[in-house]
C-alpha positions in Angstrom: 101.8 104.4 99.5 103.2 107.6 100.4 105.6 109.6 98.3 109.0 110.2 99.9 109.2 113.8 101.4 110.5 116.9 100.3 113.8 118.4 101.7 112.3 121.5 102.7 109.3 119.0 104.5 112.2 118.3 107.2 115.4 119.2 109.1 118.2 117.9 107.6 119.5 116.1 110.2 116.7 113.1 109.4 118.0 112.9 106.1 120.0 109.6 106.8 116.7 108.2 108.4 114.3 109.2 105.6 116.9 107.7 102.9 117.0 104.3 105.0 112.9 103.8 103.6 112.6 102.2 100.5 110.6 104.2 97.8 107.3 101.9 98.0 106.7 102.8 101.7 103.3 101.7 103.1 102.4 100.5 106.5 103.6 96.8 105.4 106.9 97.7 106.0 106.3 99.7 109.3 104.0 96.4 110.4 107.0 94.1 109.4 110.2 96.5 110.7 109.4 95.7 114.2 109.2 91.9 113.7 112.8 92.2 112.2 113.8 94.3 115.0 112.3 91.5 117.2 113.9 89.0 115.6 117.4 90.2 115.9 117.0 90.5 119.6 114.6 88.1 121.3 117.6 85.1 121.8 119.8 87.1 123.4 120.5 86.6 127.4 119.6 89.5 130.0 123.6 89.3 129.8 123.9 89.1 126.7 121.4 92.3 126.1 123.9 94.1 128.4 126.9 94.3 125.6 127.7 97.7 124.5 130.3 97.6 121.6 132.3 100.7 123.0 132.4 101.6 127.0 130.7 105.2 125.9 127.9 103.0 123.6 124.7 102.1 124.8 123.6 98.4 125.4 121.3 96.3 123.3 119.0 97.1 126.1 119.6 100.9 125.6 118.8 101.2 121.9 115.5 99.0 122.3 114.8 101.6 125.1 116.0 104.3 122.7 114.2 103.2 119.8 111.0 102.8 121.9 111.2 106.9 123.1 112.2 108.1 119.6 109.0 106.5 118.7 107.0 107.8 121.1 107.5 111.0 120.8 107.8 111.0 116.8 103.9 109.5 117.1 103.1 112.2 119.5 104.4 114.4 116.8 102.5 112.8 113.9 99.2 113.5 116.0 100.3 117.1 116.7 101.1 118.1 113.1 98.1 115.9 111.7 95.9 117.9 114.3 96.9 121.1 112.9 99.1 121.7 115.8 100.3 125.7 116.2 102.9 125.3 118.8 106.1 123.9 118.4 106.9 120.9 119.5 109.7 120.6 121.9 113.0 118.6 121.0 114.6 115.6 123.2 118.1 115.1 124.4 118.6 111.2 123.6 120.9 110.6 126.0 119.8 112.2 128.4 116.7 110.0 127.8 118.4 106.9 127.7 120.4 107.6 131.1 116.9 108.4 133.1 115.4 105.3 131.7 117.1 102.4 133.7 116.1 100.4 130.4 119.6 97.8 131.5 116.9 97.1 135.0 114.2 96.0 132.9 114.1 92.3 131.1 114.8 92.4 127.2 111.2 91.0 126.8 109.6 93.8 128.6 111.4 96.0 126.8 110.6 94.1 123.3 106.6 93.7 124.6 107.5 97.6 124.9 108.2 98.1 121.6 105.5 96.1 119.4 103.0 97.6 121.6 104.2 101.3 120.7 104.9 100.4 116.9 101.0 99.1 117.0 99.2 102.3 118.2 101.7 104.5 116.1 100.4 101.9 112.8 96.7 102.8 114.5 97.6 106.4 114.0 98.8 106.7 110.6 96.1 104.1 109.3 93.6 106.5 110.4 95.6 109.1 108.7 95.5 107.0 105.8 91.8 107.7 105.5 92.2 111.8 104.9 95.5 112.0 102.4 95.9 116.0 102.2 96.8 115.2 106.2 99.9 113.8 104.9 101.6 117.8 104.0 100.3 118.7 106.9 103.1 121.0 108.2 104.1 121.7 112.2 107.5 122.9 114.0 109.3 120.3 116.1 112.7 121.7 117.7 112.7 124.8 115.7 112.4 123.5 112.2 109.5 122.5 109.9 107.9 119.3 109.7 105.1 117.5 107.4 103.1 114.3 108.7 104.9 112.6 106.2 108.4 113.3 106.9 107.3 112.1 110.3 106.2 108.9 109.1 109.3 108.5 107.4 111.7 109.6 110.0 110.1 106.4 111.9 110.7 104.1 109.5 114.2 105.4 108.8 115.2 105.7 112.7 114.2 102.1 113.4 116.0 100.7 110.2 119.2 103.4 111.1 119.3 101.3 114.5 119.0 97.6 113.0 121.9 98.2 110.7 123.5 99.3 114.3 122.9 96.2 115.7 124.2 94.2 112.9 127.0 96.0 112.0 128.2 97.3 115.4 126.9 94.7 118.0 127.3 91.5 116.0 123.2 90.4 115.6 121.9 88.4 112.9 
């Protein structure tokens, strides 16, 4: 079990991520996250995965898409820092992301296959991380601010539960 992260081990913008993890974080929740993601999704139609809940909104599509990036590049992060990265690490324009993806052309359970398969290797990652624990303060620079392996690991928990509540509370799923 990790201990939750400093304020000074992040950029305050992932605040409302890293207070979406529950104090007992392990990879148990990580492992069961995406199933509940999963789960919220899998029944929809290819129609039905093309709502958005405001015309300027992404679709369901989009945010499994989304979610799927932010993790990607959050893992490649994770490695970086927990390498003993010196550069920084660039930052990401979401939407800009999301608009050059075409996720609405690709089926829902591509796009779900997508995700488990991401959410595995980054669980690979951080179990082998598990293995050294003073890798866990590890400290890099992502988008001009610092950044410990551990805030990492938090921000993606918190950006996958941040994007659930989403899809409950703004696109109807249960």
């Amino acid at each position: 079990m990790l201990e939750r992260p400093r304020e000074d081990e992040y950029n305050s913008f992932y605040r409302r991520y890293i207070d979406l993890v529950p104090d007992d974080f392990n990879n148990t929740i990580l492992e069961e996250q995406v199933n509940t993601t999963i789960a919220l999704v899998k029944e929809l139609t290819e129609e039905q995965a093309l709502f958005r809940y405001e015309p300027e909104k992404w679709t369901i599509k989009e945010v499994i898409g989304h979610m799927t990036d932010t993790e990607r590049i959050m893992a490649y992060r994770l490695l970086s820092v927990a390498r003993g990265e010196k550069v920084e690490l660039p930052g990401f324009d979401q939407d800009d992301y999301v608009k050059k993806a075409d996720f609405n052309e690709r089926a829902l359970s591509e796009l779900l296959d997508d995700l488990k398969v991401v959410r595995a290797s980054t669980l690979r990652l951080i179990k082998g991380i598990d293995n050294a624990p003073d890798v866990w303060l590890r400290t890099g620079t992502a988008n001009g601010s610092p950044l410990t392996v551990c805030a990492i690991a938090y921000i993606i928990a918190g950006h996958e539960r941040h994007h659930q509540q989403l899809l409950q509370e703004r696109y109807g799923l249960r």
